[in-house]
C-alpha atoms as an extended CHARMM CRD file, in Angstrom:
* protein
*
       216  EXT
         1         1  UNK       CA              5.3220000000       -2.9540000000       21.3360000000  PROA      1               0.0000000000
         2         2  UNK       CA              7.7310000000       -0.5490000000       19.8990000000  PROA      2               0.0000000000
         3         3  UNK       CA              5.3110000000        1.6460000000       19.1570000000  PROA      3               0.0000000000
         4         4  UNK       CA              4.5090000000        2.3010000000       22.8560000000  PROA      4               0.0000000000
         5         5  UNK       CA              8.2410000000        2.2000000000       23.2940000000  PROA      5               0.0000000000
         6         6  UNK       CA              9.0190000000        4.8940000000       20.6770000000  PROA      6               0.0000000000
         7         7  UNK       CA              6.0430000000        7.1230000000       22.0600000000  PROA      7               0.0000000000
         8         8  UNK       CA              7.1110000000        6.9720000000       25.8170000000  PROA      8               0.0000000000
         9         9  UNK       CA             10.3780000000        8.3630000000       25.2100000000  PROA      9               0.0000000000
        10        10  UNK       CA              8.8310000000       10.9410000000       22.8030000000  PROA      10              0.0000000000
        11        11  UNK       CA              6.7000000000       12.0170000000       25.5800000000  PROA      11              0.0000000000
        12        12  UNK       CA              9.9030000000       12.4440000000       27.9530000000  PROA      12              0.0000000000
        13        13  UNK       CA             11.5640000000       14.4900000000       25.4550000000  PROA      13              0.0000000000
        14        14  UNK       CA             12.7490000000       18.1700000000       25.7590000000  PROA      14              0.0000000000
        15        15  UNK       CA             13.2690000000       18.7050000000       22.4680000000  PROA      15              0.0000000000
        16        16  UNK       CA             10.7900000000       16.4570000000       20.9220000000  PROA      16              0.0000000000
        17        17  UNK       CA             10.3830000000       16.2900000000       16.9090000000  PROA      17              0.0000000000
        18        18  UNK       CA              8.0440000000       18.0950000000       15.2620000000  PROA      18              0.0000000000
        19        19  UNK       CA              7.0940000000       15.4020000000       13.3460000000  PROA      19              0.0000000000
        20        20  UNK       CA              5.7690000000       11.4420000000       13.6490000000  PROA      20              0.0000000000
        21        21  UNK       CA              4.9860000000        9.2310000000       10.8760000000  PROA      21              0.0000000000
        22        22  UNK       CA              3.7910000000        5.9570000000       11.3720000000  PROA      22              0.0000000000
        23        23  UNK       CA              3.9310000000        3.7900000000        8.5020000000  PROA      23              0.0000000000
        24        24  UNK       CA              0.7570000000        1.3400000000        9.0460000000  PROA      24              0.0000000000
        25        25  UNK       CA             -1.1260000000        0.0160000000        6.2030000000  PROA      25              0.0000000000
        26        26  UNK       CA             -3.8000000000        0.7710000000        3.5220000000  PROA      26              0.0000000000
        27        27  UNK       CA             -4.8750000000       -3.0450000000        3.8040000000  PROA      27              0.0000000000
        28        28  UNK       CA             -6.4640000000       -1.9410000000        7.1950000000  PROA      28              0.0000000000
        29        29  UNK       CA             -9.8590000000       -1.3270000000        4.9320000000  PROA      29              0.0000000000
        30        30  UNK       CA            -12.4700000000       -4.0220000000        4.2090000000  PROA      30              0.0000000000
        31        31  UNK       CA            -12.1030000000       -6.1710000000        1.1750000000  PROA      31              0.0000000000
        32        32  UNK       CA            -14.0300000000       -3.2520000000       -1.4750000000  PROA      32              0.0000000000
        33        33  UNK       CA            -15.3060000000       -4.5120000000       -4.8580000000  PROA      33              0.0000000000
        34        34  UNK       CA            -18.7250000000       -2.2310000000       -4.5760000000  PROA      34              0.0000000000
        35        35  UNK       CA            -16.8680000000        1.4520000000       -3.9780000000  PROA      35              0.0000000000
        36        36  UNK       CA            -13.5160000000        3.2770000000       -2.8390000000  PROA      36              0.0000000000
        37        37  UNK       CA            -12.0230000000        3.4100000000        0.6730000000  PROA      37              0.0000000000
        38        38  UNK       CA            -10.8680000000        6.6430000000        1.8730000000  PROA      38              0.0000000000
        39        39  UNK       CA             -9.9540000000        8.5040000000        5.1330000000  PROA      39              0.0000000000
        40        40  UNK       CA            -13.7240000000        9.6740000000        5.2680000000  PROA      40              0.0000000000
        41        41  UNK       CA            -15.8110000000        6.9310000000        4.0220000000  PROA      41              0.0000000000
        42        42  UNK       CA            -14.0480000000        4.1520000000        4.1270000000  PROA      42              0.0000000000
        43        43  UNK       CA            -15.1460000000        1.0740000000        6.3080000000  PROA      43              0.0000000000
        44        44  UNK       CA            -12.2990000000       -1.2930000000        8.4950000000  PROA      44              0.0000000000
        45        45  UNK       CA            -12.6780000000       -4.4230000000        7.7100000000  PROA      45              0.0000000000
        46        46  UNK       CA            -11.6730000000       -7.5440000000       10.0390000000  PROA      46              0.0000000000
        47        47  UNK       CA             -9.3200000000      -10.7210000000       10.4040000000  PROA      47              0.0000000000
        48        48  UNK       CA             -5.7860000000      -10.8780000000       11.1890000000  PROA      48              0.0000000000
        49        49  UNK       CA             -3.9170000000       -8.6060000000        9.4440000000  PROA      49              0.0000000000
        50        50  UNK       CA             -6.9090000000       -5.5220000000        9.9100000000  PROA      50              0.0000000000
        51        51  UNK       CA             -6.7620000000       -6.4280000000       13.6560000000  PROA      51              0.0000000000
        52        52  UNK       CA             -2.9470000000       -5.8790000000       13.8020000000  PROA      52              0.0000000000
        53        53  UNK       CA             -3.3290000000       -2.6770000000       12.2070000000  PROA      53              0.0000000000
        54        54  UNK       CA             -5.9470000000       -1.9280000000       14.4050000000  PROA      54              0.0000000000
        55        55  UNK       CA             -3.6120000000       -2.2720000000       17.3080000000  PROA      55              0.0000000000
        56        56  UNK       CA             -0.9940000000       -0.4960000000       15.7290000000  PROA      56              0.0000000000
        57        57  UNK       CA             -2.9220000000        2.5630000000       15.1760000000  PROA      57              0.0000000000
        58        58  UNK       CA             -4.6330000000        2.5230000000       18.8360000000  PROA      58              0.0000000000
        59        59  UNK       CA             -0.9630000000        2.2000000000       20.0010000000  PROA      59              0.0000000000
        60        60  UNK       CA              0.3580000000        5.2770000000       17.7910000000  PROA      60              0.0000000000
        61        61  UNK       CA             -2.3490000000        7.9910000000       19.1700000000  PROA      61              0.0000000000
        62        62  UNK       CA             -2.9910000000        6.7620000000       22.4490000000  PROA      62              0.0000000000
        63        63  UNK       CA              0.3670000000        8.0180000000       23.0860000000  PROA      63              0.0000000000
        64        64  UNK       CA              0.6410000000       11.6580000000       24.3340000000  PROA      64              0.0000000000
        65        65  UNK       CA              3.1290000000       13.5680000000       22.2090000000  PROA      65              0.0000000000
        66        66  UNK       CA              1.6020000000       16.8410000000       22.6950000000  PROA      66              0.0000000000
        67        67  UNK       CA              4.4940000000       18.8520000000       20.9380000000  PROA      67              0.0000000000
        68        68  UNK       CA              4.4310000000       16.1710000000       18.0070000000  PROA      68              0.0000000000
        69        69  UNK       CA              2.1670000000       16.0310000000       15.1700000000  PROA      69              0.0000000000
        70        70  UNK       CA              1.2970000000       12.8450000000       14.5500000000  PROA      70              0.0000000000
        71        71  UNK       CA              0.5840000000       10.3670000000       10.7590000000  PROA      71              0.0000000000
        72        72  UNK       CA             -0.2180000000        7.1890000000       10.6330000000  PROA      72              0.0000000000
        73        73  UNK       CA              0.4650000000        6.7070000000        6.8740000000  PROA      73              0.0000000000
        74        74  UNK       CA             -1.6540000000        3.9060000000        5.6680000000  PROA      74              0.0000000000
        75        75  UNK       CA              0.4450000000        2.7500000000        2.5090000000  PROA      75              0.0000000000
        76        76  UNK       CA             -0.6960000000        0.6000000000       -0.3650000000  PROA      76              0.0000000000
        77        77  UNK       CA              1.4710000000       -1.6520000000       -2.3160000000  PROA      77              0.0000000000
        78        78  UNK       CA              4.2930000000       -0.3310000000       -2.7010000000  PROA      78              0.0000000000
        79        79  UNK       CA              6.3300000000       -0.7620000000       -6.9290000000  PROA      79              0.0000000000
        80        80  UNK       CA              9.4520000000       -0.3720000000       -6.6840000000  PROA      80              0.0000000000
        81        81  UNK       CA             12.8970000000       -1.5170000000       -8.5810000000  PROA      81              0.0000000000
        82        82  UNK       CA             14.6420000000       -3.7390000000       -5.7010000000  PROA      82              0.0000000000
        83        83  UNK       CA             12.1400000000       -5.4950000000       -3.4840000000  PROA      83              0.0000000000
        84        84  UNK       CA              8.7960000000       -5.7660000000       -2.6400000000  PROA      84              0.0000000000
        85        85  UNK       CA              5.2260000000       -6.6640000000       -4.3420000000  PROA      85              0.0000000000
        86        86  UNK       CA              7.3140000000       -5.7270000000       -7.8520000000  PROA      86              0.0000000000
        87        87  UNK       CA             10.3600000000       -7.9810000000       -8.0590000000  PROA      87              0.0000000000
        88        88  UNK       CA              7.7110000000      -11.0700000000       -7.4440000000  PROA      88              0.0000000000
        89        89  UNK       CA              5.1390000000       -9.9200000000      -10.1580000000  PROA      89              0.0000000000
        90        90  UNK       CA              7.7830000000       -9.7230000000      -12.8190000000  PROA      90              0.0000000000
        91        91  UNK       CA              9.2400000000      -13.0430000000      -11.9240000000  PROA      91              0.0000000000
        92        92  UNK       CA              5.8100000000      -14.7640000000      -12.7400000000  PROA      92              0.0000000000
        93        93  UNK       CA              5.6840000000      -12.5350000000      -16.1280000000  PROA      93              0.0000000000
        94        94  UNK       CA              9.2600000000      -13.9210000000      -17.0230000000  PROA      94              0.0000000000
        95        95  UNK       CA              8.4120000000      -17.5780000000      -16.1000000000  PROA      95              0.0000000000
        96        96  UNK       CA              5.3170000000      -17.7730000000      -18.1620000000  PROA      96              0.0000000000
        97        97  UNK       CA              3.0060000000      -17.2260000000      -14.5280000000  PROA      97              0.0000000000
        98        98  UNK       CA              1.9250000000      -13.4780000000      -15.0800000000  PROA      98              0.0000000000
        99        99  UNK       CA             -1.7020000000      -14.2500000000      -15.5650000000  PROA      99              0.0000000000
       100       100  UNK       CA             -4.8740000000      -13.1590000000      -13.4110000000  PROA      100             0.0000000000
       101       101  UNK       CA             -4.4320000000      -14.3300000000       -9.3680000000  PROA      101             0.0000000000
       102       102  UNK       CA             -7.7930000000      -15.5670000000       -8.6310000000  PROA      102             0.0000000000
       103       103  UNK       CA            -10.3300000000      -13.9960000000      -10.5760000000  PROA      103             0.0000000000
       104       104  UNK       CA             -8.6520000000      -11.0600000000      -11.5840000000  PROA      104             0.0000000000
       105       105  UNK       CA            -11.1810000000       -8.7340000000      -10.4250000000  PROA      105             0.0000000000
       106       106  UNK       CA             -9.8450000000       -7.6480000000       -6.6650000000  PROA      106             0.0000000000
       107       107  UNK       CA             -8.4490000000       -4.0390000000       -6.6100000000  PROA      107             0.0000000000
       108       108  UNK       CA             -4.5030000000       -3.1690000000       -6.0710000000  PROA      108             0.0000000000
       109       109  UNK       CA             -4.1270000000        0.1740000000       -4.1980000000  PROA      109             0.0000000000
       110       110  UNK       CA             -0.2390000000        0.6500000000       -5.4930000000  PROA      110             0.0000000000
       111       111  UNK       CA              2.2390000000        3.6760000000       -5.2820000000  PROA      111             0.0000000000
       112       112  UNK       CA              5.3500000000        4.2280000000       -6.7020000000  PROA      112             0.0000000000
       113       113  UNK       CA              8.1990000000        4.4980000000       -4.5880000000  PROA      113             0.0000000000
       114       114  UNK       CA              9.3020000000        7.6610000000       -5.6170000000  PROA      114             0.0000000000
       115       115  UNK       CA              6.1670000000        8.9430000000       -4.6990000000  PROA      115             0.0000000000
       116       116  UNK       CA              5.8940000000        7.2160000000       -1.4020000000  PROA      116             0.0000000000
       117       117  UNK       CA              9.4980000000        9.5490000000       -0.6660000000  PROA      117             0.0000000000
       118       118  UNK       CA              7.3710000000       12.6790000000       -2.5600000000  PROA      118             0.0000000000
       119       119  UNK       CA              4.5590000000       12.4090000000       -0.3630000000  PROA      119             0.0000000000
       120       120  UNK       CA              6.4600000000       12.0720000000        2.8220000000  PROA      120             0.0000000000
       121       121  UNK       CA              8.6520000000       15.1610000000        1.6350000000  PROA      121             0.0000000000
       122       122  UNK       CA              4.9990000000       16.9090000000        1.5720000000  PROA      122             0.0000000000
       123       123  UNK       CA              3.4910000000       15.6850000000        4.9740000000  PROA      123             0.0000000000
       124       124  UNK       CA              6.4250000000       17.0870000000        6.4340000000  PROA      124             0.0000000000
       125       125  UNK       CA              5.9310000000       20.9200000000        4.4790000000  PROA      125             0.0000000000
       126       126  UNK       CA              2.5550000000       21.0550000000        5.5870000000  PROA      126             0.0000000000
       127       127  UNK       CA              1.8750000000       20.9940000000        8.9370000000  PROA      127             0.0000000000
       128       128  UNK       CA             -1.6790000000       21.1530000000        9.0370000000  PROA      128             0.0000000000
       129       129  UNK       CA             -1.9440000000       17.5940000000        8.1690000000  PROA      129             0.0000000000
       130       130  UNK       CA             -2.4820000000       15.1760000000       10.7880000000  PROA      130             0.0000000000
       131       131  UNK       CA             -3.9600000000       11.8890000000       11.9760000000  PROA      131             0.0000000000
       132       132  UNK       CA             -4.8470000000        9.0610000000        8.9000000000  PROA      132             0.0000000000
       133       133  UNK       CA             -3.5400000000        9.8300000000        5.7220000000  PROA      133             0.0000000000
       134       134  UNK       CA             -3.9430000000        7.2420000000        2.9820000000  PROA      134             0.0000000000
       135       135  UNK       CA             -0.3100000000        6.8520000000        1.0200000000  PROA      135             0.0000000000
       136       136  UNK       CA             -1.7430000000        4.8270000000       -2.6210000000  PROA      136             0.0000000000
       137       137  UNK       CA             -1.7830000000        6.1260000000       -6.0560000000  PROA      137             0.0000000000
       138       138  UNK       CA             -5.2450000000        7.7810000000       -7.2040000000  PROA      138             0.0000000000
       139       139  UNK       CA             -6.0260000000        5.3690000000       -9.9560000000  PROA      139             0.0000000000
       140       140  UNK       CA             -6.3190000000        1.7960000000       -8.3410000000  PROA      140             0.0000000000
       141       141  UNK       CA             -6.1340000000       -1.1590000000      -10.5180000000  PROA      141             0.0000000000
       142       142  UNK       CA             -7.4970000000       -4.4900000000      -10.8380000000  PROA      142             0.0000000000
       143       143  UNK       CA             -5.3260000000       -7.7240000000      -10.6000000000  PROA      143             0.0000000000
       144       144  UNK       CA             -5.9950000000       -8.7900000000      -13.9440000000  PROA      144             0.0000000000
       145       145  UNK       CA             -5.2740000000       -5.2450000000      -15.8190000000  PROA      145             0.0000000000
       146       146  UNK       CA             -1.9150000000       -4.8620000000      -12.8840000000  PROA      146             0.0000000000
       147       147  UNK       CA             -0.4040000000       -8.4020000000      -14.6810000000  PROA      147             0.0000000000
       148       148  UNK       CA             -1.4160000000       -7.6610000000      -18.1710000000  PROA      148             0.0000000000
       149       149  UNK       CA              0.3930000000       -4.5040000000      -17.9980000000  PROA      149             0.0000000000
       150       150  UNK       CA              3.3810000000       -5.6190000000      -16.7870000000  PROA      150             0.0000000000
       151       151  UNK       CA              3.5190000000       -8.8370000000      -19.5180000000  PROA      151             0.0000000000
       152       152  UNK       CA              3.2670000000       -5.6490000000      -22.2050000000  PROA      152             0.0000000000
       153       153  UNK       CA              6.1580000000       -3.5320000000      -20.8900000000  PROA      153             0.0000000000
       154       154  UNK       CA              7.8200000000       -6.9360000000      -20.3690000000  PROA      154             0.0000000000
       155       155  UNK       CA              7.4080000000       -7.6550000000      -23.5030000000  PROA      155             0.0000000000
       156       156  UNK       CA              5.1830000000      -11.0590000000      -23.1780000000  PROA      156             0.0000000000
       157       157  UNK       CA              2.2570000000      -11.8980000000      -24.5320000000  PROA      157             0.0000000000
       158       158  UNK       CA              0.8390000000      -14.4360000000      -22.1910000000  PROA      158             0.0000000000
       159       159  UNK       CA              0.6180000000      -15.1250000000      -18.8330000000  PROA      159             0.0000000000
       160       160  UNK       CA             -1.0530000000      -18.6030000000      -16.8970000000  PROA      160             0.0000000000
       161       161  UNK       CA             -3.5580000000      -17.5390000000      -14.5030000000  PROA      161             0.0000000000
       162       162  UNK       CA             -3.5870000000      -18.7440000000      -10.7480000000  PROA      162             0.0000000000
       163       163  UNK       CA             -6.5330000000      -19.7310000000       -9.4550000000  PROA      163             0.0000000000
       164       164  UNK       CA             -7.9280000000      -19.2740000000       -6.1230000000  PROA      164             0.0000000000
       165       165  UNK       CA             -7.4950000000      -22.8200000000       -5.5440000000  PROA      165             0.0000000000
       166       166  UNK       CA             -3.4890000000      -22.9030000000       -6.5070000000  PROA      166             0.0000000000
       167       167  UNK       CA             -2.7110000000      -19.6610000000       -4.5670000000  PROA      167             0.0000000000
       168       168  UNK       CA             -4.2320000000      -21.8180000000       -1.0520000000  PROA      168             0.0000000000
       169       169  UNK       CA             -1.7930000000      -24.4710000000       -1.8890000000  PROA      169             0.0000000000
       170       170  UNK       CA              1.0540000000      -22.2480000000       -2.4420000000  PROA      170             0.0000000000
       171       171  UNK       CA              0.2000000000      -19.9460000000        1.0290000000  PROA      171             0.0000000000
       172       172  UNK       CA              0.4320000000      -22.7860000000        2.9300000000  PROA      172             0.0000000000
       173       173  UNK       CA              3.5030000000      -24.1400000000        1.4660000000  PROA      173             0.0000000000
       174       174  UNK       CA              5.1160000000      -21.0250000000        1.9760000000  PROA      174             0.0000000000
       175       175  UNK       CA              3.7530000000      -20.0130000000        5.3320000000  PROA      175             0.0000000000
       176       176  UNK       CA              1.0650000000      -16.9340000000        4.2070000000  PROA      176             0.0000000000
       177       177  UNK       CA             -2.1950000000      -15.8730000000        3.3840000000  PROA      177             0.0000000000
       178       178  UNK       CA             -3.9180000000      -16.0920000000        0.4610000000  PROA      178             0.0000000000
       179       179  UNK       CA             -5.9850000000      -12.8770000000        1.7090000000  PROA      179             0.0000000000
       180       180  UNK       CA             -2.7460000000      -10.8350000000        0.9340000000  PROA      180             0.0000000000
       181       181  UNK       CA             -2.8130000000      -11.9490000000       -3.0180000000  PROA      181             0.0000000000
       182       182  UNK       CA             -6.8690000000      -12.4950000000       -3.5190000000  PROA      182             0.0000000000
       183       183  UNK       CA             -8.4830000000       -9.3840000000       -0.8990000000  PROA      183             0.0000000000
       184       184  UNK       CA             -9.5970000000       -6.5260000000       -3.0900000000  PROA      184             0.0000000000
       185       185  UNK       CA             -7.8680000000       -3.2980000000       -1.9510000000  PROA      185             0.0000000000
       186       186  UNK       CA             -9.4080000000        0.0390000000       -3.2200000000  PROA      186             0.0000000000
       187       187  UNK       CA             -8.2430000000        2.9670000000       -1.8050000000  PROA      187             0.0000000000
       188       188  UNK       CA             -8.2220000000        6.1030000000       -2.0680000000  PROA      188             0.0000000000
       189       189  UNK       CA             -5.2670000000        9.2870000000       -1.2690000000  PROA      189             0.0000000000
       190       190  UNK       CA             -8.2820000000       11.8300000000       -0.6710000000  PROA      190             0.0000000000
       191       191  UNK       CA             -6.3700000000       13.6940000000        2.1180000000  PROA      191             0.0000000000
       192       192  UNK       CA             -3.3580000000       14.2210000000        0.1810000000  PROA      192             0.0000000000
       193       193  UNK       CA             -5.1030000000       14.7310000000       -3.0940000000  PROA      193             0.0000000000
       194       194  UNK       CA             -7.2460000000       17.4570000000       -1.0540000000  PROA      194             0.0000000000
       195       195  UNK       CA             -4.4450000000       19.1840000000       -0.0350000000  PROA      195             0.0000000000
       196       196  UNK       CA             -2.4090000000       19.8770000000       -3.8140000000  PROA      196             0.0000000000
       197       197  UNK       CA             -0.4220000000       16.8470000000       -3.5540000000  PROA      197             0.0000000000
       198       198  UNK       CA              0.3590000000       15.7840000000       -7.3460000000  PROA      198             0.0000000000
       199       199  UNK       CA              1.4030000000       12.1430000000       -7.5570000000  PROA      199             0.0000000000
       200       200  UNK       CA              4.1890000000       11.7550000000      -10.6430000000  PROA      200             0.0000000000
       201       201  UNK       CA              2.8210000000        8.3660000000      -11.2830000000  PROA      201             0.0000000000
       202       202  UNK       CA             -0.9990000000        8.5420000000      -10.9990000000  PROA      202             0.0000000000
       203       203  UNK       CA             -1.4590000000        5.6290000000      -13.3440000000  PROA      203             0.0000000000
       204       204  UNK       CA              0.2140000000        1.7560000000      -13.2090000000  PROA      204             0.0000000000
       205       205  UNK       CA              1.1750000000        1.8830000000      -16.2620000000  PROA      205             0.0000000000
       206       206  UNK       CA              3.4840000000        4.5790000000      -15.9300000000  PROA      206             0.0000000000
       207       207  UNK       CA              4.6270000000        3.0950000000      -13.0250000000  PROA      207             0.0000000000
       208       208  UNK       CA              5.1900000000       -0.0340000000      -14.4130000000  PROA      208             0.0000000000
       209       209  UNK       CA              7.1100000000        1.0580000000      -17.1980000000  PROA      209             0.0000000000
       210       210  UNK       CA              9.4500000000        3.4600000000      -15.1440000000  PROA      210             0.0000000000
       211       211  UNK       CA             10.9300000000        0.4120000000      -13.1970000000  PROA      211             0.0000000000
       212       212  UNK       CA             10.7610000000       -2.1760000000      -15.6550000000  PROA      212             0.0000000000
       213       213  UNK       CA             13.0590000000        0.6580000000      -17.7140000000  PROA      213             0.0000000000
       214       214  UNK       CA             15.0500000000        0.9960000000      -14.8190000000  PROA      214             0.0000000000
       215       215  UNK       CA             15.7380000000       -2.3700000000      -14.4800000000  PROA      215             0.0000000000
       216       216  UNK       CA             16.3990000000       -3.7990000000      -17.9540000000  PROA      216             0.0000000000
């Protein structure tokens, strides 16, 4: 695993860095419809995906970098203008597709990439922050509110849903997981919010409307 790789040679170093950030993944938590997920509280939840994060993480601290302060980020979903979740989402508002996925209700943990590059700026300032840090936007959002909000700064009215059924064929057509589309993220940035970190897009609709401006 490169992660073992990465942390061997770290552990050889003379000079080692000061800092290691390891970007894992907020979908690590259990599938949360009933309350948040944070670095506290929150619960791990299982199957695939969870158990490669699992393994990740173990991997990351198990190594002895005693010089080197050590993150594992756990980032949502990231927006952004080029690639990613984003790009896909608008593509279903444009063709008509931008409904609910499923029934709507599962939570999005999102951040904006400009504050993914903010809060990494920050971990770095303030070295008293260590271990499992949670990278998402304070104000989750549910599937159904994410799509409508990017049909209104798209500028569409209506959007056909995809039901749970539809999304099963489509995953297996294209070789994923449904889980990735339909589990119900909702976490929460407690660490960094703890420590003064201001997010410049707390809310998806701000979010939303930056890129979409950005990209028009």
């Amino acid at each position: 695993m490169p992660t073992k790789l990465l942390g061997r040679v770290i552990e050889k170093m003379r000079d080692a860095p000061k800092l290691w950030i390891n970007i894992t993944s907020a979908t690590i938590y259990r599938h949360a419809e009933d309350r948040p997920q944070d670095e506290e509280t929150g619960d791990l939840g299982y199957g695939f995906s969870i158990d490669v994060c699992r393994q990740w993480e173990q991997a990351f601290f198990e190594t002895n970098t005693t010089s080197t302060r050590k993150i594992a980020l756990r980032l949502g979903i990231v927006l952004g203008r080029e690639d990613g979740a984003f790009p896909r989402l608008l593509n279903l508002v444009r063709y008509g597709l931008g409904g609910k996925q499923g029934d709507g209700q599962q939570y999005v943990s999102w951040i904006h990439e400009q504050d993914v590059a903010a809060s990494t700026a920050w971990l770095m300032e303030h070295q008293e922050l260590n271990g499992i840090i949670n990278c998402t936007a304070p104000q989750p959002i549910k599937n159904t509110d994410l799509m409508a909000c990017i049909r209104k700064a798209y500028g569409v009215a209506f959007g056909l849903p995809s039901p749970a059924w539809l999304l099963e064929i489509g995953a297996q057509l294209i070789g994923t997981e449904t889980e990735l589309i339909l589990k119900s993220r909702w976490v929460l940035p407690k660490r960094l919010t703890d420590s003064g970190f201001r997010f410049q897009f707390q809310k998806a609709e701000y979010a939303v409307k930056d890129i979409i401006s950005l990209r028009i």
